[in-house]
C-alpha positions in Angstrom: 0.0 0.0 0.0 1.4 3.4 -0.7 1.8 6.1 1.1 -1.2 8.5 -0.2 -3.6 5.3 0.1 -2.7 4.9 4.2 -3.2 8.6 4.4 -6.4 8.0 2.1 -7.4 4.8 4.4 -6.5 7.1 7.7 -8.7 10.1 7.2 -11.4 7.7 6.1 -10.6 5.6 9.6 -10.7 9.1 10.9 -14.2 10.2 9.8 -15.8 6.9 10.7 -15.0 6.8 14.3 -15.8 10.5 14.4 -19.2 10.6 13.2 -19.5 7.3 15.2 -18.7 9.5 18.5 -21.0 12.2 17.2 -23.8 10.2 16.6 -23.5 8.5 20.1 -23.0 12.0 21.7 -26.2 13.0 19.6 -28.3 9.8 19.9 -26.5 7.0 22.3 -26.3 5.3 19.4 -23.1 5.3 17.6 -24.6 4.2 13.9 -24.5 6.3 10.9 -24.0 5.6 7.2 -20.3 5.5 7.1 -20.4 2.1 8.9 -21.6 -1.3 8.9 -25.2 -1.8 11.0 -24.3 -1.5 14.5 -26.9 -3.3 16.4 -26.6 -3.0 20.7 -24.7 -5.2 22.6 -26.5 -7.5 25.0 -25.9 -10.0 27.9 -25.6 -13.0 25.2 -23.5 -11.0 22.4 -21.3 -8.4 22.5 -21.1 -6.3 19.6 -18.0 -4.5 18.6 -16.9 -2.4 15.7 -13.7 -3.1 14.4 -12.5 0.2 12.5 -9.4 -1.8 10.6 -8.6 -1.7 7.0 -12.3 -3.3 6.5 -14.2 -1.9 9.1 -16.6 -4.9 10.5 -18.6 -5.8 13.3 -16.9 -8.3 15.4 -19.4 -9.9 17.8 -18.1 -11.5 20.9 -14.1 -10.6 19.8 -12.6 -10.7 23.0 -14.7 -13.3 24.5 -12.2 -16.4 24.1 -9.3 -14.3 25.2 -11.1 -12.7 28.4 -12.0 -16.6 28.9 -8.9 -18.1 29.0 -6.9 -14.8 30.9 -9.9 -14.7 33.4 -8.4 -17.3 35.5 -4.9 -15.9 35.8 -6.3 -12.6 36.4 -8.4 -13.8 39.2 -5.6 -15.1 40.7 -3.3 -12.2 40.2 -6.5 -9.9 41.6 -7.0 -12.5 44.9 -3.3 -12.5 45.6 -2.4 -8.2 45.3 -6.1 -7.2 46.5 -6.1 -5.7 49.8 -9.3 -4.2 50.7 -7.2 -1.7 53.3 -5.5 0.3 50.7 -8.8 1.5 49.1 -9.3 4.9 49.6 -12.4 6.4 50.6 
């Protein structure tokens, strides 16, 4: 890829998430023409909008990795936690 089709592909990236934050700040709900339909997450899906070279929706994209670091992250959490140093 040259160098005028990443700056090309950039502002593109650029107006997509921007109009995405707009439309949230606007609506609470970040969809607008420039993207793919961007239905709301809930409980049993996840939806996320990848804003990559192909902008996509990704549901559940992090679920297998949060699944298999939740352990060691519990663990890590349970062993440095001390419910004294919280500030109030």
């Amino acid at each position: 890829m040259e160098l005028s089709e990443m700056q090309a592909r950039a502002a593109e990236l650029e107006q997509q998430i921007f109009d995405a934050v707009l439309a949230f700040a606007r609506t609470g709900n970040p969809q607008h023409s420039g993207i793919p339909t961007w239905p709301a997450s809930t409980p049993q899906q996840e939806n996320i909008m990848l804003f990559d070279s192909a902008t996509r929706l990704a549901p559940n994209h992090d679920k297998a990795l949060i699944a298999a670091a939740l352990p060691a992250i519990s663990a890590l959490m349970a062993r440095n936690f001390d419910p004294d140093s919280i500030q109030h």
